[in-house]
C-alpha positions in Angstrom: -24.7 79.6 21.3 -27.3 77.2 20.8 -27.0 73.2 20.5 -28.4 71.5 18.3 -29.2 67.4 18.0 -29.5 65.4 15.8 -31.1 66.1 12.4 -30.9 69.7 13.3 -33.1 69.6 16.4 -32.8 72.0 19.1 -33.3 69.7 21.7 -30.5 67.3 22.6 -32.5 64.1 23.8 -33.1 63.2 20.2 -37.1 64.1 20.3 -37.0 66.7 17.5 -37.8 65.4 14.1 -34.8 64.0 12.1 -34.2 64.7 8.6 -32.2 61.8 6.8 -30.5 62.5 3.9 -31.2 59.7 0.8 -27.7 60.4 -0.5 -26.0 59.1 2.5 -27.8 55.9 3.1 -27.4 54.8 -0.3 -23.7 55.2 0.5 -24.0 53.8 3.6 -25.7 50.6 2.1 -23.0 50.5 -0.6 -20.6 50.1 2.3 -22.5 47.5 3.7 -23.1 45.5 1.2 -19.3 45.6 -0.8 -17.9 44.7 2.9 -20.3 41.6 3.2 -19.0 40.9 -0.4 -15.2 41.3 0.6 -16.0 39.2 3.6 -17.9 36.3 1.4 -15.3 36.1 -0.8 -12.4 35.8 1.9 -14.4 33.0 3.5 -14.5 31.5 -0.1 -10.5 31.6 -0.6 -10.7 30.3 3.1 -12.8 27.2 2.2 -10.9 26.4 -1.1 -7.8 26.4 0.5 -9.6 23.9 3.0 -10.9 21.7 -0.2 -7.5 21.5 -1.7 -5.5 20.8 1.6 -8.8 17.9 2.1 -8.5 16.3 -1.2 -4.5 16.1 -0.9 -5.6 14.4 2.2 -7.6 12.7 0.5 -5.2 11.1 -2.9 -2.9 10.3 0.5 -5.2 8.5 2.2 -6.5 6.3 -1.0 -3.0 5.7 -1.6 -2.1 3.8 1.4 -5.3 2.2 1.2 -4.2 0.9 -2.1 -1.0 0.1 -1.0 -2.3 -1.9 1.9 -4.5 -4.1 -0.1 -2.2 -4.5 -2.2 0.2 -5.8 0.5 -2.5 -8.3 1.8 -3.0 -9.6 -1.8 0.5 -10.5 -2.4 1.3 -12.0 1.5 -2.2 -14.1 0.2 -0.6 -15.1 -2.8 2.6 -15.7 -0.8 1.4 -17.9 1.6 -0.9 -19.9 -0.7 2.9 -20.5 -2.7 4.6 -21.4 0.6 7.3 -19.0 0.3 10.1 -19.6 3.1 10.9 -15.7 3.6 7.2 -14.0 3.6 9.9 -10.8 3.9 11.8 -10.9 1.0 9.5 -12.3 -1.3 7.3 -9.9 -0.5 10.1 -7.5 -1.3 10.6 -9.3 -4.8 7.7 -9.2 -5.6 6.4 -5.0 -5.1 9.5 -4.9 -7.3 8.3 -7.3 -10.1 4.7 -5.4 -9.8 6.6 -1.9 -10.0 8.2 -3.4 -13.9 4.3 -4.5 -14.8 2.1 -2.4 -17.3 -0.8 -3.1 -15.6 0.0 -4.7 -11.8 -1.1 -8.1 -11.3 -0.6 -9.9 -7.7 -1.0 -13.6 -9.0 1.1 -13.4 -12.1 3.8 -11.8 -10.1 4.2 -14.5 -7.6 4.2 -17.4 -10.3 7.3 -15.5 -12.3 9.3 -15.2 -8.6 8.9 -18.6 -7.7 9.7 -19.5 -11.7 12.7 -17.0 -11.5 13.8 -17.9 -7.3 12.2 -21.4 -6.7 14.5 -21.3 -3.9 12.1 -18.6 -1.8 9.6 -21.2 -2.1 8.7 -24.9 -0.9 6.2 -25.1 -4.0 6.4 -28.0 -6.2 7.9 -26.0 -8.9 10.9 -27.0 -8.1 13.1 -30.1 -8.9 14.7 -32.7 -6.4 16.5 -31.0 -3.9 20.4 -31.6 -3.4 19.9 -34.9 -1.3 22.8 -36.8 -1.4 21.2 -40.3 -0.8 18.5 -39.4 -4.1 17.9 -42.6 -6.1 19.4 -42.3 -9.7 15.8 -41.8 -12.1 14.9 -44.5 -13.9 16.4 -47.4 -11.6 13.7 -48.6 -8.9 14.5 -48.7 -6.0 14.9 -52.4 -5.4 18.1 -52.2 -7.8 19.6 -49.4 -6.9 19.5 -50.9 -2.9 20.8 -53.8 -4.3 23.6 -52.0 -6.6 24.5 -50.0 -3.7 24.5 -53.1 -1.4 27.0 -54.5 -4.2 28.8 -51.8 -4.4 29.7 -51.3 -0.1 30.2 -54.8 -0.4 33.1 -55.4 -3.0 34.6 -51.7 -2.0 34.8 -52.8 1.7 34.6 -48.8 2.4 32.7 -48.0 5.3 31.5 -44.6 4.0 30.1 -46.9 1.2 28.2 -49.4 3.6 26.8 -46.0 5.8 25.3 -45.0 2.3 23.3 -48.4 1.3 22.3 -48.4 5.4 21.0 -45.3 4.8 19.2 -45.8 1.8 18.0 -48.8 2.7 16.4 -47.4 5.9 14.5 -44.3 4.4 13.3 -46.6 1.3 
């Protein structure tokens, strides 16, 4: 019982000469080469899973960004329209912007403090609920002196307060 090496050699250092069949390196290569492709093409699925879970990340990220700016752009316009509650205005107006076609910051804040002048100490709004207001279209001279009159024939003390009053901030 002889031994025999590789390629059919007697000797079993692996000197003899080897004879290599074509047919099995072709298959050999065949092997080769459809595992590389199986590999490639997990390492593809790999990576687009990786681009799709990056551009959700992605549409997240611009989002808040937007949202942000946004933010800033309406405290801006806030500010600039002295509103008394930065909060709630704020608030008011995301939800005005969420009604809009096509979201605009400035035209927003001008229908909130036209709709709630009372968020705002803008101009927009008409004399306040001050009891000692002068009656429009009397100066002030004559309505001091009507009022001055007036404390003075009613004898009522409330009455003089209000001329005192009047006649102090005028």
């Amino acid at each position: 019982m002889a031994k025999t090496g590789a390629g059919g050699a007697d000797n079993l250092d692996g000197g003899g000469a080897a004879s290599v069949d074509a047919g099995a390196v072709q298959v050999n290569e065949e092997v080769i080469w459809k595992a590389r492709a199986e590999q490639a093409e997990e390492e593809v699925e790999q990576l687009q899973a990786k681009i799709a879970e990056l551009e959700s990340a992605l549409g997240t990220a611009q989002q808040t960004i937007t949202q942000v700016e946004r933010r800033g752009e309406i405290d801006r316009e806030l500010t600039a329209a002295k509103a008394v509650d930065l909060e709630t205005a704020r608030l008011l107006t995301e939800a005005v912007i969420a009604e809009m076609d096509e979201p605009d910051v400035v035209l927003a804040v001008r229908e909130l403090c036209d709709r709630k002048p009372f968020l705002f100490g803008c101009g927009r709004q008409g004399p306040g609920g001050v009891s000692m207001s002068p009656a429009t279209g009397v100066s002030e001279g004559e309505a001091l002196r009507e009022m001055a009159q007036h404390a003075r024939s009613s004898g009522d003390r409330s009455e003089l307060l209000r001329y005192l009053r009047a006649r102090r901030v005028g």
